[in-house]
C-alpha positions in Angstrom: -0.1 -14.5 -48.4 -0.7 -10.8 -47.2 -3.2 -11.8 -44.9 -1.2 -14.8 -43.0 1.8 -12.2 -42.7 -0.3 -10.1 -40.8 -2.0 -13.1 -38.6 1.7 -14.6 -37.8 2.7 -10.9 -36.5 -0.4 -10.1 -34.3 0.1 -13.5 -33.0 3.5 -12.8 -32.6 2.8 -8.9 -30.7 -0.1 -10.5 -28.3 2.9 -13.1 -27.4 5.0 -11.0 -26.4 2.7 -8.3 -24.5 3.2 -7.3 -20.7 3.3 -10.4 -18.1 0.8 -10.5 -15.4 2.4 -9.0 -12.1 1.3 -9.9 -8.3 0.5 -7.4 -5.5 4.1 -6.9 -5.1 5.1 -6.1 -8.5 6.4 -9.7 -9.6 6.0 -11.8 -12.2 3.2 -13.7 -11.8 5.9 -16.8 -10.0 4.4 -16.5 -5.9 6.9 -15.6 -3.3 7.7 -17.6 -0.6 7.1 -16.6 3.0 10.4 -16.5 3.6 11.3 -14.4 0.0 8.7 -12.1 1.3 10.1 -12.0 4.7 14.1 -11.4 3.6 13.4 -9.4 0.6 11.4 -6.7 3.3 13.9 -6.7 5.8 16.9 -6.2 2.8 14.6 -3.0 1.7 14.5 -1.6 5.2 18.3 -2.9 6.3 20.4 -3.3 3.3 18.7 -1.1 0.7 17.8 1.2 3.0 14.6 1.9 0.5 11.2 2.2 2.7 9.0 2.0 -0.3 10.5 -1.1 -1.7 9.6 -2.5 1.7 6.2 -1.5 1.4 5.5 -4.0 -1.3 5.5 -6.8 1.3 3.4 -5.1 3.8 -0.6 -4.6 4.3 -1.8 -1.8 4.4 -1.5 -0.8 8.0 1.8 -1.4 8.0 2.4 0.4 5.0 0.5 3.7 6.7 3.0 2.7 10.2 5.8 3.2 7.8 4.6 6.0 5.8 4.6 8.2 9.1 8.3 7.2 9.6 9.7 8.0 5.9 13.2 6.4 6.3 14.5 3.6 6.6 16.7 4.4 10.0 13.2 5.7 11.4 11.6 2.3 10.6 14.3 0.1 11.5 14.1 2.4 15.1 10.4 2.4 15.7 8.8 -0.3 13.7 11.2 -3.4 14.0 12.9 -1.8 17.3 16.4 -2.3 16.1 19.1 0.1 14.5 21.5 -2.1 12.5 24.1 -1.4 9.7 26.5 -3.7 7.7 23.4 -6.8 7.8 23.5 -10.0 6.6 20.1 -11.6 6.9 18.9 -15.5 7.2 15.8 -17.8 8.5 16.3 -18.8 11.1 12.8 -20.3 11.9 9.1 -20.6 10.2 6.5 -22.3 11.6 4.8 -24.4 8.7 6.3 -27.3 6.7 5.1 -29.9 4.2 1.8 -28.3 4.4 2.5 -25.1 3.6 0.0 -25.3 0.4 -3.3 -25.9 3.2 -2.1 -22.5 5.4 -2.7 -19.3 4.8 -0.9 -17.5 7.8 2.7 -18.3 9.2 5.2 -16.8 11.3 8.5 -16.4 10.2 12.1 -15.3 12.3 14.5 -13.7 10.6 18.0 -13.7 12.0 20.1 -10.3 11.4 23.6 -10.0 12.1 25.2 -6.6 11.8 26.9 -3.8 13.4 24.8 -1.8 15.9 26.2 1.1 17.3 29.3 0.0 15.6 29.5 -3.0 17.6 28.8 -6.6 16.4 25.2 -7.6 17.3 23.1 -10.7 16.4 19.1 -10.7 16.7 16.1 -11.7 15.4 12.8 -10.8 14.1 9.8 -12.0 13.9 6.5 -11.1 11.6 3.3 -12.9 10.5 2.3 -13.1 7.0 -0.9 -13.8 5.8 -1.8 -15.6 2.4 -4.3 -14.0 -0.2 -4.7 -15.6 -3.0 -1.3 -16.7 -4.4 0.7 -13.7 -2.8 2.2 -13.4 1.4 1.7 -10.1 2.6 3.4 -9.3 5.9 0.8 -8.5 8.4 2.0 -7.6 11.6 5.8 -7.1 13.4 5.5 -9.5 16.6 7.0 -8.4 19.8 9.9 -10.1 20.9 10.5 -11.3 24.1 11.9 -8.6 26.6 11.1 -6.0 24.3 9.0 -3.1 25.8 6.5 -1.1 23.9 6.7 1.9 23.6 
């Protein structure tokens, strides 16, 4: 009787151990492009938390921000927009029903906010590249009219 007590509780212990976590920290359940691409710009824009953001970024983008440290600085040099007061939505991505046969997509992300304390609506857009089961945000794309700098 001893000896099935103690087989029903290691059982019951190696159940309930740690979950397997992704790249960016998640249960094991893959993002979406598009959870990948709103849950960095809510870090940099809403959250205002640059290391948060850097979950969702490879690692040259993570060294780009890294150099910047906050989240003003990154919104300002990296994404080339100062916003407060956003509200974030997709408002394009360019794969569909075959999404599961891709493994790099671009999605736009529309941001609505206050900039310099006026009302302002723009967009975004970054490429994200599939490995394995996780999107990793690769590169910020340069938007039409915008200058580099």
């Amino acid at each position: 009787m001893h000896k099935i007590f103690v087989l029903v509780s290691l059982l019951m212990l190696t159940a309930c151990g740690p979950s397997e976590k992704n790249p960016q920290g998640r249960l094991e359940k893959a993002l979406t492009p598009e959870e990948v691409s709103l849950g960095f710009f809510k870090a940099i824009y809403v959250d205002r938390d640059v290391s948060q953001a850097k979950i969702y970024v490879n690692q040259d983008l993570k060294d780009v921000m890294s150099h910047y440290h906050i989240a003003s600085a990154v919104q300002r040099h990296v994404l080339g927009l100062s916003m407060s007061d956003v509200r974030m939505s997709i408002d394009d991505i360019d794969i569909d029903f075959f999404r599961k046969f891709t493994d790099e997509v671009d999605v736009k992300v529309k941001i609505e906010g206050l900039r310099g304390g006026s009302p302002w609506v723009d967009d975004r857009t970054i490429k994200l590249v599939k490995k394995g089961k996780s999107w990793t945000i690769v590169e910020v794309l340069t938007e039409k009219g915008r200058i580099e700098g």
